[in-house]
N, C-alpha and C positions, 0 to 999 in steps of 0.2 A: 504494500500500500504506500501511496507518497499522493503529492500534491496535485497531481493530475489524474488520480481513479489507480490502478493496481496494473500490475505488470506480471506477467506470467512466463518463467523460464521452465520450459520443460527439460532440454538435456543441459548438459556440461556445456558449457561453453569454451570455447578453446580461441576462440580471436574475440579479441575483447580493446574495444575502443573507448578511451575515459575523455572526456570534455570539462573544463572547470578545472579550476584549479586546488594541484596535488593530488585529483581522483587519480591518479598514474601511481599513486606511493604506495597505497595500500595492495594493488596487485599487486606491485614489484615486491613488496614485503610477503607476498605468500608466495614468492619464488614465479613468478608469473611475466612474461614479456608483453607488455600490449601490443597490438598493430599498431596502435596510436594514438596519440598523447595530446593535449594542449601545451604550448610552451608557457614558460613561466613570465609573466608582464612586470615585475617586480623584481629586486633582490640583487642578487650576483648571480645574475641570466649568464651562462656560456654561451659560448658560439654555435653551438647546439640550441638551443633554446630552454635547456632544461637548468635547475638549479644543482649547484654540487653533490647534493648527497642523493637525488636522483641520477644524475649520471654513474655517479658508483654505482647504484642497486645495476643498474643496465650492465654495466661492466663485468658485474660480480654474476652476471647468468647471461653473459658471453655475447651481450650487442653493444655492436662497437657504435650502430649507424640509426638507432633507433628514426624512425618517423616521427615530427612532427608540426601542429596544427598551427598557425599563428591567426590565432579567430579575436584577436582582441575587435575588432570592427566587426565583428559577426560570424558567427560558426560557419566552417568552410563543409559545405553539405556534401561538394562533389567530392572533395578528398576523402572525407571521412567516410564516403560511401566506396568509393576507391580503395579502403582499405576492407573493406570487405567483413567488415565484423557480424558476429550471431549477438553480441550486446554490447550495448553503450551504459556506459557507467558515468552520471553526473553528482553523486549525492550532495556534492557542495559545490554550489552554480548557483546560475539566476535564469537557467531555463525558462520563456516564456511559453505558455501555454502552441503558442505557435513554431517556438522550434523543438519541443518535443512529439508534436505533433509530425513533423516534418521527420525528423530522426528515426522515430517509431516506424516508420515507413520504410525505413534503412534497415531497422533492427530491434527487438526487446530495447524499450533504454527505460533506466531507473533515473529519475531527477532528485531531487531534492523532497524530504519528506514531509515538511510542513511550510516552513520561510526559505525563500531565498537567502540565500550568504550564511546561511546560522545553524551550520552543521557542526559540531566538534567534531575533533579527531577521530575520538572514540567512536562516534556513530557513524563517522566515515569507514572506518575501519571496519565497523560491527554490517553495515547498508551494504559495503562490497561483498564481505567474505561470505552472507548469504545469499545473494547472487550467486556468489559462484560455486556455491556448495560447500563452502568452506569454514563453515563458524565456528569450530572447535579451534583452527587453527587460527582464527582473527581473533578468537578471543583470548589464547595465548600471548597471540601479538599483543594485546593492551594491555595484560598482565605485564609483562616483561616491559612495556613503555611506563607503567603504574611505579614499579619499582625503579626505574631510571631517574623520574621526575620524585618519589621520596627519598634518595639517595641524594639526589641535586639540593631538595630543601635544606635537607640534615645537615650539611657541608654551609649554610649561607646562615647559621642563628640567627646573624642581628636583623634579617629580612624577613623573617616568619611572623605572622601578623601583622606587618605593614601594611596602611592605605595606599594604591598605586590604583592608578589609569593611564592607559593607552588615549592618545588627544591626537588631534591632527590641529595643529595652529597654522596658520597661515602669515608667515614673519609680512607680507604688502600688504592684510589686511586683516586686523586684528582686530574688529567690531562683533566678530564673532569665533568661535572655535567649536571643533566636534572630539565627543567625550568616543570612545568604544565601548560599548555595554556589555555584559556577562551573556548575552546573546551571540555575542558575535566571537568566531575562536580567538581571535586577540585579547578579546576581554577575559573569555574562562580559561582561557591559557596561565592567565594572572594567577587567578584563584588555584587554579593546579599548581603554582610554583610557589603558593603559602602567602599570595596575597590578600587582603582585602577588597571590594567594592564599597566607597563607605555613605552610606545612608542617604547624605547631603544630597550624592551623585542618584542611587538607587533612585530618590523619591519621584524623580524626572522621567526615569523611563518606563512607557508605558506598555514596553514588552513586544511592541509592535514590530520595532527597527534595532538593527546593530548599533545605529548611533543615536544620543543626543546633540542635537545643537542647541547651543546655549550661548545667549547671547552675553557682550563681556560687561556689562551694566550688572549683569549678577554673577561676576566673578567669585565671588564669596563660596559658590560651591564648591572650589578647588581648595577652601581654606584646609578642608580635615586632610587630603592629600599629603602625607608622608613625602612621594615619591612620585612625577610628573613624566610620564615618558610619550616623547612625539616625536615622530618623521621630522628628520628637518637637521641644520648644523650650525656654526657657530655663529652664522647672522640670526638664524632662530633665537640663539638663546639670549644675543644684543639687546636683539626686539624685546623679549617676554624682561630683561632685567631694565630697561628703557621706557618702556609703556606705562604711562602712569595708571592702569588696573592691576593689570599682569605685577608689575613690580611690588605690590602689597601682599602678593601670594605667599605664606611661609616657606615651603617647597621653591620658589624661585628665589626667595631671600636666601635662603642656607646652600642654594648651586645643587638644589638636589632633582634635578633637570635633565632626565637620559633623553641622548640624540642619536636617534637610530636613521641612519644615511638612507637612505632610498634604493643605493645601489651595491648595497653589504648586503650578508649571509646572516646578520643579524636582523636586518629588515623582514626580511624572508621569513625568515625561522619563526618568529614571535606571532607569526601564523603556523601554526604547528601542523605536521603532518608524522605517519609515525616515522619515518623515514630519517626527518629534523632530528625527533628525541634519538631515536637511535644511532645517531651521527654524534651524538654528546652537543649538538646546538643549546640543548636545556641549559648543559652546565657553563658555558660562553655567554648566554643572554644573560644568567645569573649574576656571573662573574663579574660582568659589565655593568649591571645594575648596581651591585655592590660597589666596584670602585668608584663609579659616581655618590652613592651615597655618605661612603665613608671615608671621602677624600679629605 
């Protein structure tokens, strides 16, 4: 069952096409080669289009040349029909009723089970490996990611029960900012690394969307904030210590301000797939939060 009525796989499937991004990680973690992939629009994209610790999994079960999709302007129908697949795997996408429609045509495809963009890890993980028959072994897989990400906590004390949000600030215009909610994997990603969401933030989101916008006249919401992390680099953080709202923030008084680059493996990561934790990106996003905090 998902968002657009139920999908029915009757055999094995064996060509297996993922759309959306990181739906590629979780086959490759059950030892599985897609025909084909979307590439990665974010992060430390290779010349391949894929992020690094996807290109390992491909490496480590022996493709050098994988395919893939570069659909950021719109899913590319003929290639991916071209690749010839028995299912399309989107569980964390933004599939419109119309290009699932259109795919389905192609092949069985699973989209997204309730919201767009607001799949965790886990349920990516959990959404693929029963497609393909596979749930005993996906659910291995998140055990073993479970214990990566409390082994990461254990190692980071002074950051366990910290307030922390994921923000998207905009250093040209700063009348407004967007928070990332526990809806969206960035945001619960937090919480799996022993963060907070705290209250101020919660009361704003109405469960709808991954994000809050909130405008900066009520900045006061970032006061309980610990620990402030947004896209962006050292002109961001000018801006936010410059800006006469932003600079009243405690979290921007005390430089406790993570800037995660746009075109790093940390950018990437802090969207989790299991692929990320099992690369040890957990314990690098960690790390980096820490040295900002406790500089």
């Amino acid at each position: 069952s998902h968002a657009y009525g139920t999908t029915t796989v009757t055999s094995q499937p064996t060509r297996i096409v993922t759309v959306g991004w990181s739906n590629e990680s979780p086959v490759l973690a059950l030892g599985i080669v897609p025909v084909g992939a979307s590439a990665a629009n974010y992060g430390a994209v290779g010349e391949n289009g894929l992020l690094p610790w996807v290109t390992d999994a491909y490496a480590q079960l022996g493709e050098s040349n994988p395919v893939v999709f570069y659909d950021t302007d719109g899913l590319d129908f003929e290639a991916i029909s071209d690749a010839q697949p028995d299912i399309i795997l989107a569980p964390y996408s933004g599939l419109t009723q119309e290009d699932y429609d259109t795919l389905s045509q192609i092949a069985p495809t699973i989209p997204y089970k309730e919201k767009a963009w607001a799949t965790s890890w886990r349920e990516q993980m959990s959404e693929v490996a029963q497609a393909l028959g596979m749930q005993s072994k996906g659910d291995a897989i998140v055990e073993e990611c479970e214990q990566i990400l409390a082994d990461t906590i254990a190692a980071y004390p002074d950051l366990t029960g910290k307030n922390a949000a994921l923000c998207w600030i905009n250093a040209a215009d700063m009348s407004s900012f967007y928070v990332y909610t526990p809806t969206d994997p960035r945001g619960s990603y937090l919480e799996d690394l022993g963060f907070h969401f705290p209250e101020s933030l919660a009361a704003l989101d109405d469960g709808n969307s991954f994000t809050i916008t909130v405008s900066s006249e009520y900045i006061d919401v970032l006061n309980d904030l610990d620990i402030i992390i947004t896209y962006g680099d050292q002109e961001t953080l000018t801006a936010l210590q410059n800006d006469p709202l932003f600079s009243q923030v405690p979290a921007v008084q005390k430089g406790n301000v993570v800037l995660l680059d746009s075109t790093s493996e940390l950018a990437a990561a802090c969207n989790p797939s299991v692929l990320s934790i099992q690369s040890g990106m957990s314990n690098e996003y960690m790390a980096y939060i820490d040295a900002t905090y406790n500089k």
